[in-house]
N, C-alpha and C positions, 0 to 999 in steps of 0.2 A: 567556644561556641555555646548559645543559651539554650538551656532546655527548650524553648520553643521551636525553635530553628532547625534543633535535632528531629521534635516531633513532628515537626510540619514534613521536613524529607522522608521521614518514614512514613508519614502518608502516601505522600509523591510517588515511590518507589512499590508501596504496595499498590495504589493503583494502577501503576505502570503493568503490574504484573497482572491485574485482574484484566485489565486491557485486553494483553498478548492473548491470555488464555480464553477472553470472549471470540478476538479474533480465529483464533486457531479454532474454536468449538462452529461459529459460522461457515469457516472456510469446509470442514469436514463434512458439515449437517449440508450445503448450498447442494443446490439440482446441478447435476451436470450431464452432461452424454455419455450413453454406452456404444462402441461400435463393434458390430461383429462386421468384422473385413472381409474386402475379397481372397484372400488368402488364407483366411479361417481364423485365423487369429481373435483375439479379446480385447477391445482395448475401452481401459485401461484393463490389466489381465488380473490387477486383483478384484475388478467386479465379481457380483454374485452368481455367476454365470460359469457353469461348467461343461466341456466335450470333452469326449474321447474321441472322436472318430472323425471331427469337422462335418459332421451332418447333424446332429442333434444336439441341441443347445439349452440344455436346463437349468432353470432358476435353483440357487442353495438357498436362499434367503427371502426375505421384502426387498424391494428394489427405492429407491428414493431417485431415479434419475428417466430422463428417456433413453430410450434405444433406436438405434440408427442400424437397419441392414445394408450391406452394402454386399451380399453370396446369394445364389442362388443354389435353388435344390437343397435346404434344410430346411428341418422341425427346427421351431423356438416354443420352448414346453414349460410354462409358467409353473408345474407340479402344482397349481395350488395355492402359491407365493401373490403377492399385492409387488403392482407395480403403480407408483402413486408419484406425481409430480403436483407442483404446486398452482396449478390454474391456467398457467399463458404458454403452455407446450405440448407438443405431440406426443401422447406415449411410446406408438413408435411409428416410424417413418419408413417404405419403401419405396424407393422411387429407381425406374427402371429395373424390377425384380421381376424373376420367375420361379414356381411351384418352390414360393415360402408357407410352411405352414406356421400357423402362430393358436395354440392352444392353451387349455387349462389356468388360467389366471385370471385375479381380479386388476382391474386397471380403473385407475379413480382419478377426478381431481387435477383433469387436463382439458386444453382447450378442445382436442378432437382426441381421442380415442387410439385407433389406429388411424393410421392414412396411408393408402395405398394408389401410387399416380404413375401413370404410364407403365400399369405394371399388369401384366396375368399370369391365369396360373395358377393362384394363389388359393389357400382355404386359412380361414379364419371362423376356427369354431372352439364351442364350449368355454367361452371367456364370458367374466361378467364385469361387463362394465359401467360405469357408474359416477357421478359426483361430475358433469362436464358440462364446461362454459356455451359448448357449440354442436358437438358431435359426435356422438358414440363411434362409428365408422364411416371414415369421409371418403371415398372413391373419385375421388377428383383426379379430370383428363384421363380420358384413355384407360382407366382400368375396364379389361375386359378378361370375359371368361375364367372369373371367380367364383368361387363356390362360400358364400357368409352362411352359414347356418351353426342352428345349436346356443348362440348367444342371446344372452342377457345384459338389456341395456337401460339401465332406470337415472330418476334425477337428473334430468336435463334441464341448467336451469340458465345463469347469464343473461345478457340483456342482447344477444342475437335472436334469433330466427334460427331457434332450435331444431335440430331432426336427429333422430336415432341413425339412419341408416341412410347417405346420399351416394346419390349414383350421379354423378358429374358428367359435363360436355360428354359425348362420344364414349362414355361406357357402357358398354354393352354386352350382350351375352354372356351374364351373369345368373348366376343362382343364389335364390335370397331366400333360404329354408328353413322353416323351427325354428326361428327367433322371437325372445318375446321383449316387446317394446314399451313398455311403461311410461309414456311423458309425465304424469304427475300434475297433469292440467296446466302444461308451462309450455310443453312441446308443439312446437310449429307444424311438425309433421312424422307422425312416425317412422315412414321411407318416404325419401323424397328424389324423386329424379327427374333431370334437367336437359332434354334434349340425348336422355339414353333411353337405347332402342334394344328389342329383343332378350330382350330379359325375363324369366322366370322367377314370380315371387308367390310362394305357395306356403301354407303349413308355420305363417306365423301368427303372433297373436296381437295385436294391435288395442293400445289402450290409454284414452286420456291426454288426447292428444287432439288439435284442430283439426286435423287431417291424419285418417289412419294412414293413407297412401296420399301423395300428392305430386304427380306428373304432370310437368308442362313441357309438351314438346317431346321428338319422339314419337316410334310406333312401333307397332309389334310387340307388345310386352303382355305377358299371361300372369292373371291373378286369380290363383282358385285355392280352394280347403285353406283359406285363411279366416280367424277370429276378429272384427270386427267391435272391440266393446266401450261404451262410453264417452265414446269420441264426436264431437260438434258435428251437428249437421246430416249428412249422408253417410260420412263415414271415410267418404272419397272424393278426390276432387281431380278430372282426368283431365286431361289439356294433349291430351296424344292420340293420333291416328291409330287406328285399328286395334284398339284394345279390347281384351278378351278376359272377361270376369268370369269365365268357369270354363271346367274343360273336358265338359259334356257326360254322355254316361259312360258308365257306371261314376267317375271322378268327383261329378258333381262342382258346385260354384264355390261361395264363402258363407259362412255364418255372420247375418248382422243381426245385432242384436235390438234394431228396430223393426226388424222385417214383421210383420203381423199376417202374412196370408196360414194359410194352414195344412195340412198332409192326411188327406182321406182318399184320397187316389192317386196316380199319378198318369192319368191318360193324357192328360193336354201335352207331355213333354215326353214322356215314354209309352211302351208297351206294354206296361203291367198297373196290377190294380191294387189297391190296399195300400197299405201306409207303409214306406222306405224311406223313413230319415229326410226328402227332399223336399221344398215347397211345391204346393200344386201351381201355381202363381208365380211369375218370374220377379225378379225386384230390379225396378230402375232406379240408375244412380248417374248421376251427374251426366247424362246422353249416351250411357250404355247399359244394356240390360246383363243380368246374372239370371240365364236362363234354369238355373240348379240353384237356387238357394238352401243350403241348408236348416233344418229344424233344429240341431243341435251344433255344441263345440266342435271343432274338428282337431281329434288328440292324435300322434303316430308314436308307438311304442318300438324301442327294440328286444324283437324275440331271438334273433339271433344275427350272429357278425353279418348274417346274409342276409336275412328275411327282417322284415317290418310289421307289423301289424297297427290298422288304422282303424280308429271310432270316430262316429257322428253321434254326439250323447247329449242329453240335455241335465245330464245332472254329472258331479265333479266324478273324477276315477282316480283312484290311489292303489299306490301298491300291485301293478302289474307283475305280471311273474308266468313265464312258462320252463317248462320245467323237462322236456323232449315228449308227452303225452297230453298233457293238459295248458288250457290258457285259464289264469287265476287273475282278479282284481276285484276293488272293492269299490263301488258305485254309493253317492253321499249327494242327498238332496233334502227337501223339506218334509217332514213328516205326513204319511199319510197323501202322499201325491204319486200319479200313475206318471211314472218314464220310458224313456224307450233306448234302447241302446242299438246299432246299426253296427257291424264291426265287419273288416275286411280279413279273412284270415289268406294266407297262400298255402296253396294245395300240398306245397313240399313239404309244410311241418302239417295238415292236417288232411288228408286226402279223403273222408267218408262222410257220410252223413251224420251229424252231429247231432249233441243233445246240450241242452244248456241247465245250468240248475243253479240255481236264487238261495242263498243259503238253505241249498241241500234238499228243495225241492223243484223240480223237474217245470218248466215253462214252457212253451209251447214259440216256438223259434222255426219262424220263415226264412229259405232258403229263396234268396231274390231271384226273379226270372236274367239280370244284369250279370250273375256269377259267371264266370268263363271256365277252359280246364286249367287255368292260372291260377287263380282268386273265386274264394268264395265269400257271399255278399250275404250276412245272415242279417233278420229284425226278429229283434224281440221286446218286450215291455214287461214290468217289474214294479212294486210300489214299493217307496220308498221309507224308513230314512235311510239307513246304512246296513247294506247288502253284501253278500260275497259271492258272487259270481264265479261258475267255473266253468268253460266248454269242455268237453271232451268228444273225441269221438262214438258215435253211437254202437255198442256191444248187445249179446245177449244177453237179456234181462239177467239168468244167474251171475252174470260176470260185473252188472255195472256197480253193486255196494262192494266189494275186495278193490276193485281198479278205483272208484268212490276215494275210499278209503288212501289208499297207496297214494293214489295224485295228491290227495290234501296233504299227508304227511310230508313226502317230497316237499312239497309248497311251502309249508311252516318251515320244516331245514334249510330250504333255500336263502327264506326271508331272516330268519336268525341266524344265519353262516352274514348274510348280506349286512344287516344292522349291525353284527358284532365288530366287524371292521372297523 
């Protein structure tokens, strides 16, 4: 046999071999399905995904596949973990499901998001989703009485008719809460729903997008203390019977960020006088009025597993904290400009008459005629740039610099046990 003949096979043979071995590295790397079964089970079971008990279902790793439920009545808990497909799939799929929750993860780089169809029940929070062809969260057919809040939905790009958040034929009775929506100037519509009725969409933030909301069809659906910013147009675009853009007092309407009227009274629309965070002027939009327009953002903090606490602010808020005595956060705007901050506290973490102090000196804070024995409705104003604000209950004068004192310290340990994590 000639030298050539030799060399030429052992080409042959080593490409053969690099062959096998590209093959076998595609076969491993390719998207495939995960299924959690109706019998609890994993399949396949060396997926990234671990239970002990068949009710909660945790990511160990990054996920490179979709997921498919096919159980009802469990957590699916990303810890944290990226679950990432390559463009033309569902991250994950339920169809005919009930009270699945699906949290904590990032999810990129799929056609839609989650999809959730003829299914309730469900809550779908705290995931950040991101990189997709069509749809952050599709509720297509019949999903009803869901609870989406908490998410983050950006980079909607593809050559559809983008939306962050669809509420399909016949879903209804849904809650669409603290979500914020970023289209990136690509988005069709930030929520968009199509002949679903009675739906609650409050407390998100809308931006950059043709349409913050966009309803055709359908009625009964309440849109209030949502953020409104950057988005073409009105902001909204309704096509549904009996919609309702605020949801009156104390609640109040949304923040848009074209509204121009102004807040020196509030007699045309309530019973009190002086400035409280609301427009005096209602703002019309697309054939329905937002009788409560907002003068600032509308933020909801958690003070505790139970209680909430809610601002109407016109300048940014960082770094919330309470601490069982005091509410602490730091307010950030342009230098040298008067702000106002409007805050909702409940009576059960702070039940007295309050005093507010602006890095550590003392303001002068309206207790609203709207406060109930619930909730209390405080306004106060502040110049800016970056502030630290503290409520506390109001004490006798010798006691308020010791309690002063103790609340802030608390606060810094809070906030350094928090960051150190």
């Amino acid at each position: 046999m000639s030298k050539k003949l030799v060399c030429l096979l052992i080409w042959v043979f080593v490409l053969i071999g690099f062959l096998g071995l590209a093959f076998r590295v595609k076969r491993v790397e390719a998207a495939g399905t995960i299924y959690i079964r109706a019998d609890g089970s994993i399949d396949p079971p060396d997926a990234s995904i671990t239970t002990v008990d068949n009710v909660t279902y945790t990511f160990t790793a990054n996920i490179n596949d979709s997921i498919v439920v096919e159980r009802d009545n469990i957590v699916v808990d990303g810890a944290g973990y990226t679950l990432q497909g390559t463009g033309s799939e569902i991250g994950i799929y339920l169809l005919f499901r009930s009270n699945v929750t699906i949290k904590n993860m990032e999810i990129k780089n799929f056609w839609a998001g989650i999809q959730p169809s003829f299914s309730s029940n469900n809550r779908i929070s705290g995931n950040n989703i991101t990189a997709l062809d069509y749809c952050g969260i599709l509720m297509d057919l019949y999903a009803s009485n869901n609870t989406i809040s908490g998410n983050s939905i950006t980079a909607l790009g593809g050559t559809h008719e983008r939306n962050g958040i669809y509420l399909g034929e016949n879903s209804g009775n849904n809650i669409i809460s603290g979500n914020c929506i970023d289209g990136s100037s690509s988005a069709y519509a930030g929520i968009m729903g199509e002949g679903s009725s009675n739906n609650i969409i409050s407390g998100n933030t809308l931006k950059w997008s043709a349409n913050g909301i966009y309803l055709d069809g359908g009625s009964n659906n309440r849109i209030y203390n949502n953020n409104f910013i950057n988005n073409a147009g009105d902001g909204c675009h309704l096509e549904a019977f009996n919609t309702k853009l605020d949801a009156g007092c104390p609640l109040g309407g949304n923040y848009w960020d074209i509204y121009n009227g102004a807040d020196l009274f509030s007699g045309l629309f309530q019973n009190e006088t002086g400035s409280d965070g609301i427009g005096d002027t209602a703002y019309f939009v697309d054939g329905f009025w937002d009788n409560y327009p907002l003068m600032g953002m509308f933020s909801e903090f958690v003070a505790t597993s139970e209680h909430r606490v809610q601002t109407i602010c016109n300048s940014s808020i960082s770094d919330f904290q309470y601490n069982g005595t005091a509410i602490c956060f730091n307010v950030t705007g342009e230098t040298d400009t008067t702000s106002f901050c409007r805050i909702c506290i409940p009576r059960a973490l702070m039940n007295e008459t309050y005093q507010v102090l602006v890095n550590g000196t003392e303001v002068q804070c309206n207790l609203l005629p709207c406060s109930s024995s619930t909730h209390s409705y405080l306004y106060f104003t502040y110049n800016l740039s970056t502030q630290e604000v503290i409520i506390i209950p109001e004490f006798p004068s010798f006691l308020i610099l010791p309690i002063f004192m103790i609340a802030t310290l608390l606060a810094v340990i809070v906030y350094r046990r928090k960051h150190s994590m």
